[in-house]
Structure formats: C-alpha cells, structure tokens
C-alpha positions as CSV (number, residue, x, y, z in Angstrom):
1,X,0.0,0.0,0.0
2,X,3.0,2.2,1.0
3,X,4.3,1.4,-2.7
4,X,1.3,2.5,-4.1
5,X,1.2,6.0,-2.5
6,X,4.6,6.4,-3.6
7,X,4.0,5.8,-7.0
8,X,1.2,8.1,-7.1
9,X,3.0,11.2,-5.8
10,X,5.9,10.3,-8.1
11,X,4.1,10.1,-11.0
12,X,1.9,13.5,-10.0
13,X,5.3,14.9,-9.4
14,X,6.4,14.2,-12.9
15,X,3.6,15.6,-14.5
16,X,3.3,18.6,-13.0
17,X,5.9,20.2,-15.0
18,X,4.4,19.3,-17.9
19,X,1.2,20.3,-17.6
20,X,2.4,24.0,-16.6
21,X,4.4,24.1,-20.2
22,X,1.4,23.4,-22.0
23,X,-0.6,26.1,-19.6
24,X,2.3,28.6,-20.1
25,X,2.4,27.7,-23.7
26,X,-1.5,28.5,-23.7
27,X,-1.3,31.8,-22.1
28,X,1.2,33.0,-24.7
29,X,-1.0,32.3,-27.4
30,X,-3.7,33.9,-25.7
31,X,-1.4,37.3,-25.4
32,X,-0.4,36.9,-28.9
33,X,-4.3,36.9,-30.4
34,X,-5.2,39.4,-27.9
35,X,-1.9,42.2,-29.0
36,X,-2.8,41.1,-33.1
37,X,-6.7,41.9,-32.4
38,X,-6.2,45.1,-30.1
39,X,-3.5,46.6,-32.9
40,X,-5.5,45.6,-35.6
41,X,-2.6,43.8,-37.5
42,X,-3.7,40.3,-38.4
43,X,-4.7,37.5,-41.0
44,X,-7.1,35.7,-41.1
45,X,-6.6,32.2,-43.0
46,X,-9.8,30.4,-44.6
47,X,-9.2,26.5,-44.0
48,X,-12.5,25.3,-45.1
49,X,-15.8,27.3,-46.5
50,X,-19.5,26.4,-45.7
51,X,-21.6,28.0,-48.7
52,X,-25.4,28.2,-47.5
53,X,-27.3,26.1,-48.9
54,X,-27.0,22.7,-50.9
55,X,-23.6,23.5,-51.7
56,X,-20.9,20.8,-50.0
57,X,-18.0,22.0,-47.6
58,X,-15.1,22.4,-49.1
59,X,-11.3,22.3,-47.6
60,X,-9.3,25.2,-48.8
61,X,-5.5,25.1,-49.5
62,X,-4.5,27.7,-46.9
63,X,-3.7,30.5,-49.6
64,X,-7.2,32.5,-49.1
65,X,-7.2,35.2,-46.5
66,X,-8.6,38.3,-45.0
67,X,-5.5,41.1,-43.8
68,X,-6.7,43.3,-41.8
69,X,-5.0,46.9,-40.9
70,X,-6.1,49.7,-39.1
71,X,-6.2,51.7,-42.4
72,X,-7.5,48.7,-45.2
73,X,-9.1,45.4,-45.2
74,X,-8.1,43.1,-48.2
75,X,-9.8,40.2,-49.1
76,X,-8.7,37.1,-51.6
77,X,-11.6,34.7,-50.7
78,X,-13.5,32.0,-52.9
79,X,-16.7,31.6,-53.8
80,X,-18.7,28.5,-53.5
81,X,-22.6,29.8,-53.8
82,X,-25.8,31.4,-55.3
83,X,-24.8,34.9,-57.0
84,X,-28.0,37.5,-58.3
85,X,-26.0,39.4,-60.0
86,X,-23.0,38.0,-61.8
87,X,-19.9,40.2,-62.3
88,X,-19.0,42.2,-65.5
89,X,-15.4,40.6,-65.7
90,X,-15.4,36.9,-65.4
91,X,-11.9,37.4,-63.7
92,X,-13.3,39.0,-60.7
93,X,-14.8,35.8,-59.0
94,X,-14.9,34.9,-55.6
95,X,-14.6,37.8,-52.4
96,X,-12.0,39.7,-53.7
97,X,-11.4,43.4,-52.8
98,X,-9.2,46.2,-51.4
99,X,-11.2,48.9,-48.9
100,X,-9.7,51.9,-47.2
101,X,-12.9,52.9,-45.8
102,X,-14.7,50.3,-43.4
103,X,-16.9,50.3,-39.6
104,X,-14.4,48.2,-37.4
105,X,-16.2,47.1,-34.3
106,X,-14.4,44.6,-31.7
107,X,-16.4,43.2,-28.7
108,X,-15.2,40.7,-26.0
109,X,-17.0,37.9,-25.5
110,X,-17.9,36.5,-21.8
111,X,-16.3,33.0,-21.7
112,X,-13.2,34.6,-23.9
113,X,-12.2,36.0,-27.5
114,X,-13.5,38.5,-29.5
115,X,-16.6,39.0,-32.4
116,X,-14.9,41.5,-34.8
117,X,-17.5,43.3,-36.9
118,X,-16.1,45.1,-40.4
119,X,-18.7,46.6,-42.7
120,X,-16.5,47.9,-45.9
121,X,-18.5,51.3,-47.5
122,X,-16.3,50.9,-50.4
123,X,-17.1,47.7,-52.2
124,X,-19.9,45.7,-53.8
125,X,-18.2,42.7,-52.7
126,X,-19.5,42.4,-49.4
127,X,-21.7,44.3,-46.6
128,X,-20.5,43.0,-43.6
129,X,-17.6,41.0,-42.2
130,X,-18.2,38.7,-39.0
131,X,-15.1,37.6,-37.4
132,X,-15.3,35.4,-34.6
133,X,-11.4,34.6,-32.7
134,X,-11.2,32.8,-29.6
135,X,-8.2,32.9,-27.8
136,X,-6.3,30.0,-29.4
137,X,-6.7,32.1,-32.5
138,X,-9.3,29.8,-33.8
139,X,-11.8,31.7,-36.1
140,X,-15.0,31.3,-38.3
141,X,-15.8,34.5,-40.3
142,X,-18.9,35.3,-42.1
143,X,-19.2,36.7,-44.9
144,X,-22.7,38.3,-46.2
145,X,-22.9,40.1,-49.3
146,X,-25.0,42.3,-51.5
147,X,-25.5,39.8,-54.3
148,X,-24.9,36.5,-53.1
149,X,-25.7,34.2,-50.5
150,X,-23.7,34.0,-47.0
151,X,-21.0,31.8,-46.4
152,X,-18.9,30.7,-43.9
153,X,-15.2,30.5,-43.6
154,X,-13.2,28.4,-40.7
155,X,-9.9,29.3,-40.0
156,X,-7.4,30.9,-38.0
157,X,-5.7,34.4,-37.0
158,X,-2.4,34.9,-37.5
159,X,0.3,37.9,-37.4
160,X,0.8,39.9,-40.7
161,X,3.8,38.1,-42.8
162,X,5.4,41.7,-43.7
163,X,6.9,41.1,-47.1
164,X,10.6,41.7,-48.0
C-alpha cells in the first residue's frame, strides 16, 4: 500500500511540469491573439468554406485570407454559392477586394475571444464582415454580401507576414 502512495505522488510529481508548459504555452497564445486583435494587424486564414445552402463544404489550400489593418481590409476569398448578379469581368470571381474605408467594431465575449464586426463602405463585394477569434486564435468568419448568399469560412488568425 505504501508502494502504491509512492507511485502516485511520483508520477503526480512528474507531470506537473508538464502540464504547466502546455498552460504557459496557452497563455502565450492567448497574449499573442489578444496584441494582433487590439492593434488591428492580423490575418485571417480560410481552412475550409461552408456555402449556404445545398452547396458541399469544401477544404481550402491555406492560400485564401482576409488582412486586416487599421487603415484597409483586403480580401482574396472563394466563392462557392448562389450569385444574383454575376460580375461584369469573369476574372473578378470569388470575395475579392481592397477597402480603405470600413466600420471596425471589436467586442469581448464573456467565456473569452473577440466577435470583430467590419462593414466595408467601399465595395460591392460584401456588406459586412463577421469575425469570430477565440483565444487560441481559432476563427470562423462570415461573410454576407450584397449579391450573393452568405458563407462561412473556418480558419485561424495569425500575425501579418510583412513582405521583404
């Protein structure tokens, strides 16, 4: 019996340190999303897209995003969806645009992260912008536009990857 208590507070003893790592890891993280969302400098990286409607969910290759700055929002998203009005230049598919002049709303959820809300006043592209982050940097953002159905993006916020 003796044995077995000293087992046990061994092997607690062992993985304590552990499991404070991984903690101390998670609070980085945490500090990390919550500096990139407060200065407004971040990407956002679609994974996978949920169209509305009968459309399937796709998995993305990791090169669509959403950067977001405090003075533009770019977008270079796909499309996967019902469109009303189908654009002039067959090149200009998907969620793609530049705007200098957007709402930027951030507010703090309860149980932790952040609902971004970014309505662009520049573009046709899209009305509004819903960002959702949690604090693992985690994210879904919807997208609802003028002529088109929603969709849904899942992916995650990173820093900006200035360019040399």
């Amino acid at each position: 019996m003796k044995n077995m208590l000293i087992a046990g507070v061994m092997a607690l003893a062992i993985s304590l340190p552990g499991f404070t790592s991984a903690q101390s890891k998670s609070d980085e993280k945490k500090t990390a999303i919550t500096n990139l969302i407060n200065n407004q400098t971040y990407v956002f990286t679609a994974q996978s897209s949920i169209p509305a409607g009968p459309s399937p969910d796709r998995q993305l290759n990791g090169n669509y995003d959403l950067t977001v700055t405090k003075d533009s929002v770019i977008s270079y998203l796909p499309y996967f969806g019902r469109v009303y009005t189908a654009p002039m230049d067959p090149t200009k598919g998907g969620i793609q645009f530049t705007s200098t002049k957007f709402d930027y709303k951030v507010t703090e959820k309860k149980k932790g992260g952040w609902t971004i809300v970014i309505k662009p006043r520049d573009t046709d592209q899209a009305s509004q912008l819903i960002l959702n982050v949690s604090t693992a940097g985690y994210s879904s953002l919807q997208v609802i536009g003028n002529n088109r159905q929603p969709i849904l993006f899942n992916g995650t916020v990173d820093a900006r990857k200035l360019k040399k």
